[in-house]
Structures are given as C-alpha cells and as structure tokens.
C-alpha positions, 0 to 999 in steps of 0.5 A: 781541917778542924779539929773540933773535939780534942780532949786535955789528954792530947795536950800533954800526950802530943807534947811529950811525943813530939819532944820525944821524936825531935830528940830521937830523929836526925839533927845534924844539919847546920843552918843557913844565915837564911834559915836562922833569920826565919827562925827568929822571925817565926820565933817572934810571930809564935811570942806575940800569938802567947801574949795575945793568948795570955791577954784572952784574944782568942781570935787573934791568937789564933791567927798568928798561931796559923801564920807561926804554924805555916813559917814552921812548916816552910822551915821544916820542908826546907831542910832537917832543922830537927834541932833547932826548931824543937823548942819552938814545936814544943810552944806551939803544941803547947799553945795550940792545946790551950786555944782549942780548950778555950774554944779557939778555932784552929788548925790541926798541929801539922804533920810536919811537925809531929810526924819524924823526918826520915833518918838521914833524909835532907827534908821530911822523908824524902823518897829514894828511887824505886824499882816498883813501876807500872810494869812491875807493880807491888802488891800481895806477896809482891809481883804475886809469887812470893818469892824474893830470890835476892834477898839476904834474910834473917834467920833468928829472932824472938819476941817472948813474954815474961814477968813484966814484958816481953824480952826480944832478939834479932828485932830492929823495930816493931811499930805499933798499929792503930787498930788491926788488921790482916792485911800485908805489908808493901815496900815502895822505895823507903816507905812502907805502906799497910792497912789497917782496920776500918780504912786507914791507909798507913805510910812508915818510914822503912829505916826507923818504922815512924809513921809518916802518915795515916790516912782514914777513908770513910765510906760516905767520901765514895759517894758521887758529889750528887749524893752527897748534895742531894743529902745535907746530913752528909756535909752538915755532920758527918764531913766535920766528923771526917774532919776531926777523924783526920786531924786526929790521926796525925795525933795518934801517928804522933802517939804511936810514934813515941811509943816505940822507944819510950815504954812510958810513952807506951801507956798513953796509947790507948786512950788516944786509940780509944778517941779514935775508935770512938769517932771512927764507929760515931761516923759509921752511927751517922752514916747509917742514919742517913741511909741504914741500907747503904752503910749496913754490912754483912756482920761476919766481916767484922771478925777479921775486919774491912781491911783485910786487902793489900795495898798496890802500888806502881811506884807513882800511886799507892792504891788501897781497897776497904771491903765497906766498897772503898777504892782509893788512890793516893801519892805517895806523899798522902795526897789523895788523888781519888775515892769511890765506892761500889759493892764490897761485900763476899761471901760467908766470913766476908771479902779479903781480896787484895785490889790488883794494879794492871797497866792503868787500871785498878781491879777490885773485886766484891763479888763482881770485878771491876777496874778504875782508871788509876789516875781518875778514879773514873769507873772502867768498867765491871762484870757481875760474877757468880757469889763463891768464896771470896777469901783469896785474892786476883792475879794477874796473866800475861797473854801476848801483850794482854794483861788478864786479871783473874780472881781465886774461883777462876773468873777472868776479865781481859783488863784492856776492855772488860770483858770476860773471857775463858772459864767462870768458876773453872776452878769451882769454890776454891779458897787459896789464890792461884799462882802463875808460872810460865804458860800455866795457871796453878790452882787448888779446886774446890772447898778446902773442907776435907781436902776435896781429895777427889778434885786435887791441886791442878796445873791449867794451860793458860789459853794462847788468845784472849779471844777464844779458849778455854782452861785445860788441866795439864797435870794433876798433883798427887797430895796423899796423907796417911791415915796418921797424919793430920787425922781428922775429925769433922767436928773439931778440925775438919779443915787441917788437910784444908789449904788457905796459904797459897802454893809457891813455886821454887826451882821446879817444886811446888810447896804448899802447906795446909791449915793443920800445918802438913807441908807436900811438895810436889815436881811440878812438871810430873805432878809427883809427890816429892816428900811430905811433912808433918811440920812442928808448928802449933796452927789453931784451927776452929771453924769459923774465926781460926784458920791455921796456916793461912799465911803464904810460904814464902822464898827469901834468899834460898829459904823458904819460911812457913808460919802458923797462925800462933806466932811461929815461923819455921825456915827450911831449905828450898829442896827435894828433901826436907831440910829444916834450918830453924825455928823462931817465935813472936809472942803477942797477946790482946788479953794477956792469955792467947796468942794473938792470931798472925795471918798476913804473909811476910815480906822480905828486902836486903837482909831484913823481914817485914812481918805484921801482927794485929799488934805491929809491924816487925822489922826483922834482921840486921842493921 
C-alpha cells in the first residue's frame, strides 16, 4: 500500500513511539552469529539508501529503503531481536519521513516494526493454543450465556478523576481506542479482538493491551468485482484513499501504542486520530458521490455508531459485521480472507445485532438474516424478515444435531439450509436478546417502554424437530414493582422498569436488571419471584440516546457484576438472597464534564476482567 498524504507531524510522532515501544517490549533474546551478519548486511543497504537520499536520488533511495525495509522484517519474524534492531527502525522511520515529504513513493513502515512483539513471545505476537473451536466459538457475552464459572475475578478497582488527571487502582492496563464503540471485547488465545467505529477490526495483545494490528473495511470493498469495475471512480479514487486509510492505521496503532505508558506521548494522539478520521469521512464523501443511494444510512445509526456488533470467532477465523452492511472475515494474523456487503440497516435507533458463527457459517442480521459460507465469504443463503427492533443480537439453538440461528423478536432460521422454521415474531418487538438453557428459550415479549407488565418475561419450550412445531410458553415470570419503586413518569423516564441487558441464568435463577437499575431474580422453574432490589447504581436514562443499564449481568467466578451506564459496576454474590460484596467505578469523560456513557458487557478469564468504554479497553485484575 501507498501512503500518499502523511503529514510532518507523523515523522517525529511515529519516531517517538517505535522508540517508545522498542525500550518497553521484551529484548532479551541473544542472537545468532547468522542473525548478526544479517544486521550488519541490513545495516549496510539502510547507510547506502541515506546517502542516495542525502545526494536527492529519490528514485533510488527509495529502492534500497524497500530492500532495508523487507531485511528488517525477515529479521524481526526471525526471532525477538527488539534490542538490536532498534537503532536501526529509528533511521529507517526516520528515513522514510523525509522520502515521502520530498515526494518519494514508498511503502508504509511495516507493522512489524512498529507494532510491539508479544511480551515474552520468540517471534511477533505468537499464538498460544485455544479453547475456542468450531464447535464452541466466541462471540457476544462468549458462548452467548455470560457466565465464566472458572474464572477468578477482580473485585476492587478504580478510575477516578482529580486535578490534573486521573488516579487508578487495580488497573493492569487500559488501551486507547482509535474511535468509539460499544461493541464487546472477544478473547481468542492471547489476543484480543474488538470493533471500533466506523469498520475497524482491532487485534491487542491480551498480556500488555498493544495493539497488533487494525484493520479498516470500507464499504465499497464489499462491492462484487463487477461493480466496482463497472465504476471507475472506485479504483481511480477511492481504492488509493483505502490505501492511505490502511497504511495509516499501522501509524496510529503505533501511536496508540506509546500512549499507554508515556503521558507525553498521550497528547500526540489526537491529531493522528484526527488524520484519520478525516480520511475515514473523505471515503464515505467519495463513495456517496459514485452512488448517494447505496452508501447513504439511516443518520440515527450515527449516535451510537456501525460498530456496534460483536466480533465471532472460532479460533481459526475472526469474523466482524459493520451496520454499513459489511461482513468480513480475517486470520488471525490480519489477513483478510473475505468482504461482502448487503443490507445493514434496522430499525428506529439503527442495528446492533452481533454477527453469529455456526458450524461453517456466518449469520448476519439487517432486517433479513443471512449466512456466509466462512471460509469464502460466498453467499449461503438469506431470509427477509418482518422490520422489529433491531437492538439485540442472535442466538444460537441446538436441535438434535441441528444448529438453529435465532434473532431477539423470535425469527428463526435452521442454519444447514436456510429455512424458516417455528414462529417469526413469537416474542413480539422485544429489545433484550434471549438466553437459552437446557430445552428452553428464555425471552422478555415486547416493548421495554413501561415493562409490557401484561406480556411478561417467558420461558418457551424449544420445539424437539425443526421440521414442524411451534413455541409454547412454559412458565411465565412474576416481575412486580411496588408503586415506590423505580415510579415512572412517561415523559422523563418511561423505560427504568424497561429491560435492554439481557437475562442470566445462575444455579436455578434467573437474573435481570431493568434500565433504571431495579434487579428481580425469579426460580426459574416456578417462575417466582425470589427478591427484588432496587440496586445503588446512578443509570442515566433519556429517551432516544441514554439507555441505562444496557449491559448484560454477568457471572465470574461465583459473583455476578451488574453495571450502570455511568461507569459503575456493582458485584454481588450469586444467591437466593441479596448479597452485595462491593462497588467499583471507571471514571472517563470526552468533554471533561459527563460521564462518559459505558454500554459493552464485561468479559472475564483467569483472574482478570476485560471492560470497554468509548475511551479503552481495561485490563482489570492481578498480574
């Protein structure tokens, strides 16, 4: 890729960082007398391409600043050589700001050499064994349920603003973001995978939160081949943009990187974010003056942004869905396999529903669902479906040895050949994302506004064939408030006995937590109510852009963690009475007055919690 526009503002901020990162990563290893005599022979090819540089041979310069550049790679793939080669990233960084600013044409500084090795690994972020498989893929809230029964978890942190910054506690890392996003965090081995807005595809190291890579997927990418030929506006401008888009995200990982742990480093973030924002919105101009039809979205989407979905993965691929209709599949290395677009829009506020990976498909939902084949992107199959809610994500069913994809409203699709199978639209226009336990379906019906107290929480028995059947309520939940409690008013806050956050299921209990911050737990065989609880959180709750508690409740260990959208978790023993064990806050602000609205679901593994904000992504817990 060419990187046609860098500004001179890149030249000493990427310096910086790779020197930054280069003094921060493991450099331990010893080399060979092999790997010394190539250090030397890349050593001479990067003098001679200064002086051809220095004696204004652009041309050549700019060749042997492609062959220096391709000898270090080789020996940064060889083995952890962090140490040795860094004098020698520093010229070439160095060398290849002052190509392009003369009008050189050179490659991007490889990623290789600005992006930091794994801590501890022999080569660039090696990957460790996985648990995560075909047949126990990962995506939102992990295998869908939210519970991580193994895991050791945190209990205590805190981000808290004072004069002059903020103090922390209990924080291992917190890793900058390019942009927003309310997407989840997933865990593949020791990497890290998230969203963020419009179509970046992130990949962190889970040990230190470097990013290793970012990935961008603009729309006009998902076009068929046809299309784009059949337009030459797309390869004449808006490829070489896409070009410059990707070359500068290895910049800004680069950026990012530094930031964590030098606060100097920090205050060069935002112009480099600002350079790519402004590339990012001159492709979307570009695209929509080919064709404004296509490339023009609903504008509620904005708010809360196309990168709302969760990423999937099986272990193998790292699949992502962007609401612009862009469904993409990479390794896990960064290497895209496959892009397509179709429909991607969803109702009033726009489309949230997190992509879903069964067997060897890839399910995607913009009000219609449809599959990809995961290996070539190529086109399974698609079912239209009614225009409900679109605010919550599928969910997977196991029928026998079918696998059934579902979505929130209660449309379901048997996955091995597309077809529509049981009830559409069971569950009426629902917003929170059923759950699945044992033979039963556990669904909310309706809209959140109010409560629907009249249409309840259900549990449905999942049909034994996918042949022929239907859903049957089999218990109905008793969820009553008193007139004191969560007391609404349908002007200010008509959605606080509302649910969004999906139910969980613990030992026999159902747990669910309304947008106002009231938590029932219900016998999920008798459908009784077991306690309510008003719960000390502070949810901000608006209509149109504050949702409350939308985050899932979640199970870590033997503790449940509930969370506002202010910042606030509160952990509280699994139980049939209310136990409350402790009280944590994150405080983040965009405009140094509010709180920053927190919607993604934690994620736990071993003794730590992965958290995201619009601002990071935490690392909670103990070394």
């Amino acid at each position: 890729m060419q990187l046609r526009s860098t500004s001179k503002f890149f030249v000493g901020t990427i310096l910086s960082a790779a020197a930054g990162w280069l003094f921060i990563a493991n450099a331990n290893a010893t080399p060979t007398v092999q790997q010394l005599d190539q250090i030397h022979q890349a050593a001479k090819v990067l003098t001679k391409a200064e002086t051809l540089y220095k004696s204004g041979k652009l041309p050549e310069a700019a060749d042997e600043f492609e062959a220096a550049q391709k000898a270090l790679v080789e020996l940064a793939e060889s083995g952890d050589l962090t140490k040795q080669l860094a004098p020698l990233v520093k010229r070439l960084v160095k060398l290849h700001g002052s190509l392009e600013t003369d009008g050189a044409k050179v490659s991007a500084v490889a990623t290789e050499l600005t992006t930091p090795p794994a801590p501890g690994s022999g080569k660039s972020a090696s990957l460790s064994k996985s648990a995560v498989s075909p047949e126990r893929p990962v995506g939102w809230r992990g295998d869908g349920s939210g519970r991580y029964p193994d895991a050791n978890p945190p209990i205590a942190w805190e981000r808290k603003l004072v004069s002059g910054g903020y103090t922390t506690s209990g924080i291992l890392w917190m890793a900058p973001m390019p942009d927003n996003g309310v997407s989840s965090p997933i865990i593949v081995g020791d990497r890290i995978f998230i969203t963020s807005e419009p179509s970046d595809l992130i990949c962190l190291d889970k040990k230190s939160g470097q990013i290793l890579w970012i990935r961008s997927n603009p729309e006009f990418e998902g076009l068929p081949e046809s299309e784009r030929k059949a337009e030459p506006e797309y390869a004449q401008t808006v490829a070489p943009l896409a070009g410059e888009l990707a070359a500068l995200n290895g910049q800004v990982a680069t950026v990012l990187n530094a930031a964590m742990f030098n606060p100097a480093a920090a205050r060069v973030m935002e112009p480099a974010l600002k350079q790519k924002r402004e590339l990012e919105k001159k492709i979307q101009t570009e695209q929509a003056g080919i064709n404004k039809k296509a490339f023009t979205h609903n504008w509620a989407q904005a708010v809360f942004g196309y990168a709302g979905p969760t990423p999937t993965s099986d272990g193998t691929h790292v699949c992502a869905f962007f609401t612009t209709g862009i469904s993409v599949c990479y390794d896990l290395n960064g290497n895209r396999k496959w892009i397509a677009r179709g429909e991607g829009g969803g109702s009033e506020h726009g489309n949230f529903a997190s992509p879903l990976l069964c067997g060897n498909r890839l399910i995607v939902w913009a009000n219609e669902m449809r599959a990809y084949d995961v290996d070539t992107g190529k086109l399974a199959w698609t079912n239209p479906a009614k225009g409900y809610n679109t605010y919550g994500s599928m969910f997977r069913v196991r029928v026998g040895k079918e696998l059934v994809a579902g979505f929130q409203w209660g449309f379901f699709t048997r996955v091995r050949d597309g077809l529509s199978i049981w009830d559409q639209g069971v569950f009426g226009d629902s917003v929170q994302t059923p759950i699945v336990e044992g033979d039963f379906i556990l669904a909310r019906v309706g809209y959140p506004k109010n409560n629907d107290e009249l249409l309840g929480f259900k549990a449905f028995r999942i049909p034994p064939s996918t042949d022929s059947g239907k859903l049957e309520p089999a218990v109905v939940y008793k969820m009553n408030w008193g007139d004191d409690e969560l007391p609404i008013d349908k002007k200010r806050n008509p959605f606080d006995r509302g649910y969004v956050a999906s139910p969980l299921y613990v030992d026999g209990l159902v747990y669910q937590v309304s947008q106002g911050g009231g938590l029932i737990v219900n016998d999920a065989v008798s459908g009784e109510q077991v306690y309510r609880k008003v719960l000390p959180l502070k949810p901000r709750t608006e209509y149109w852009n504050w949702s409350g508690c939308a985050a899932s409740p979640t199970l870590a260990g033997k503790y449940i963690y509930l969370m506002d959208n202010q910042g606030k978790t509160l952990i509280i023993e699994s139980g049939r009475k209310y136990k409350e064990v402790a009280t944590n806050m994150l405080e983040e602000s965009k405009d140094g007055k509010d709180q920053a609205q927190t919607l993604a679901s934690p994620v736990f593994e071993g003794n730590k919690m992965y958290y995201r904000t619009p601002g990071f992504i935490y690392c909670i817990g103990k070394k």
